[in-house]
N, C-alpha and C positions, 0 to 999 in steps of 0.2 A: 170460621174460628181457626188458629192458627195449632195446627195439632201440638198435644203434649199440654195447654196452655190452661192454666186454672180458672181462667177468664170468660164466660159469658159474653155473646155477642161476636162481633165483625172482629180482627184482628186491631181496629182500630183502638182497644181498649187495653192492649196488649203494650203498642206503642204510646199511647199514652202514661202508662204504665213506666215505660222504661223512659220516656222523657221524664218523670220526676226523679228515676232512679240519676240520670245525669243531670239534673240539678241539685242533689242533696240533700233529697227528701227522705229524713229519718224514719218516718213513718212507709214510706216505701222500700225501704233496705230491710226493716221488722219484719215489712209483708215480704220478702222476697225469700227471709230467710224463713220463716215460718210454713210459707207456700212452698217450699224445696227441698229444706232442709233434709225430710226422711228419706226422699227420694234418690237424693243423692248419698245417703248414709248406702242405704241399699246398694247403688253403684260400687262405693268404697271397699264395703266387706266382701262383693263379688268377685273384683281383682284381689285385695290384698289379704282375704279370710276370713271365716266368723271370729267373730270379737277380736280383731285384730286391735293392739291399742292406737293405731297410727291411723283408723280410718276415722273415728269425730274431728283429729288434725286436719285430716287430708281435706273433707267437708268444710272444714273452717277456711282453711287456707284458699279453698276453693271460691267461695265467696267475699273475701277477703282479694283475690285476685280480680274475680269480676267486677267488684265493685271500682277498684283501680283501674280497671282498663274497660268499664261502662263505655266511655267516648269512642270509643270506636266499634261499639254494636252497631250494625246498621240493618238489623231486623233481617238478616238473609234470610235470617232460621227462628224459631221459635224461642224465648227466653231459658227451657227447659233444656230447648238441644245445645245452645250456647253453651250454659252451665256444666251440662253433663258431658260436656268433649272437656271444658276446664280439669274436672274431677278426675275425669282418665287418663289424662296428660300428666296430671298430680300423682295418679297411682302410678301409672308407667315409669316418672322419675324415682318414685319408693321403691319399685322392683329391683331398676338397674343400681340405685346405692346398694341395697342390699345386698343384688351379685356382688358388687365389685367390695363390700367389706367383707363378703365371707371368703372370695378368693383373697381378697389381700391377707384376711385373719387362716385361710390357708396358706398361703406362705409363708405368713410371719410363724404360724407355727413348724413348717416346714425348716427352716432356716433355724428356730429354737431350736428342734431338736438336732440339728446336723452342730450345734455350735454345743448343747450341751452334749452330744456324742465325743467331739473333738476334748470339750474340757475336763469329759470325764477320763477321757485316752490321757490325756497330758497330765491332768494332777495323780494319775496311779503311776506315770512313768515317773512324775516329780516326786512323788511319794517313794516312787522302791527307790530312787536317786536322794533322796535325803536321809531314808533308813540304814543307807548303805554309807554313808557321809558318817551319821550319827556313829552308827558301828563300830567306825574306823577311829571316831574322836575318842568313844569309849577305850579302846584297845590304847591307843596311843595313851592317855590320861593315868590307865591301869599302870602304864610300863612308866611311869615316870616316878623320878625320886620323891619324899617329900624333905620339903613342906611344900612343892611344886603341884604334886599331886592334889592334897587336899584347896590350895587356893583356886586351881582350876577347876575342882568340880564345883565348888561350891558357889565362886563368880560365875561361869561362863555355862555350865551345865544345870546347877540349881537357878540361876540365875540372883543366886541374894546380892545387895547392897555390900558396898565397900564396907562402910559402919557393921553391919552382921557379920563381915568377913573376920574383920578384924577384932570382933569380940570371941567368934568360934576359935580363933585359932590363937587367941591370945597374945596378940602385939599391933603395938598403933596399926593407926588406917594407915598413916605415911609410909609405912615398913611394905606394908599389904601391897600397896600400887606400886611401889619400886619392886620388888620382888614379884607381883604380876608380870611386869612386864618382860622379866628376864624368862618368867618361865613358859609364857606364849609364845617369846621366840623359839624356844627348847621344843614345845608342844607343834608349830609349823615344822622344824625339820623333822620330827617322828612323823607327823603326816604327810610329808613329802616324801618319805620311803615308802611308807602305807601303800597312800593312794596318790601316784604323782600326775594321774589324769588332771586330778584338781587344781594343778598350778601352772597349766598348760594355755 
């Protein structure tokens, strides 16, 4: 009897056996899986852990292979030991994906943190560089004459609508945008004495 083998008698019932599995005998692929299946579950969870979720796959997959590359059993080995080199071959590939995603997902978080390091350095130097910008827009805005003053803080600093602009301070929107614009340019040269890094 051909060790490992659920089979009763001479090995010759073995091979008969796997001769219907290579002709497509559904009833023999039921038996194949029914006669192995725990056995190889067994296998699964020994490499890859108890109640691993990936060992019934592994199992599956594992018979699902065999049965695909049946035609080239040639009985060297017992049906059992076939199967069970399948299963460990199957786990062996679950191990090395595994390595190779937890090293990749250690990188990847490696490389997040170095990138969120960098982004947190750049948006506080962008930060104290806008705060210091802002500052400077304030101071220049304070010093300017009105009606200059109040259309700039109110356009560019509040950020309101031409229409709002023009109703707060009392004179068409057409007044507002012409007179904007005289006093943006007024409002650059105050920040060009301010801070003339900015126009560099």
């Amino acid at each position: 009897m051909t060790p490992n083998s659920p089979y009763r008698g001479a090995g010759k019932d073995e091979a008969e056996f796997v001769a219907r599995l290579k002709a497509g005998d559904r009833a023999a692929q039921a038996r194949l899986f029914r006669d192995y299946q725990r056995r190889l579950y067994a296998t699964a969870v020994h490499f890859l852990g108890f109640q691993d979720p990936e060992a019934e796959d592994v199992v599956q997959e594992a018979f699902e292979r065999a049965l695909r590359g049946v035609e080239r059993f040639r009985g060297e080995s017992g049906v059992y030991t076939w199967l069970n080199h399948i299963c460990v071959n199957l786990c062996f590939d679950r191990i090395r994906a595994r390595r190779k995603h937890l090293l990749k997902e250690q990188g990847d978080l490696e490389l997040m943190s170095l990138e969120l390091a960098q982004q947190a350095h750049r948006r506080g130097h962008e930060r104290g560089v806008e705060q210091g910008r802002i500052a400077v827009l304030r101071k220049a805005v304070a010093a300017m004459d009105e009606p200059c003053a109040s259309l700039v803080r109110l356009r560019d600093l509040e950020g309101r609508s031409y229409a709002e602009v023009a109703k707060a301070v009392k004179v068409p929107m057409g007044t507002v945008m012409s007179r904007l614009s005289r006093c943006r340019q007024k409002l650059r040269e105050s920040i060009r004495r301010l801070m003339p890094e900015a126009f560099q």
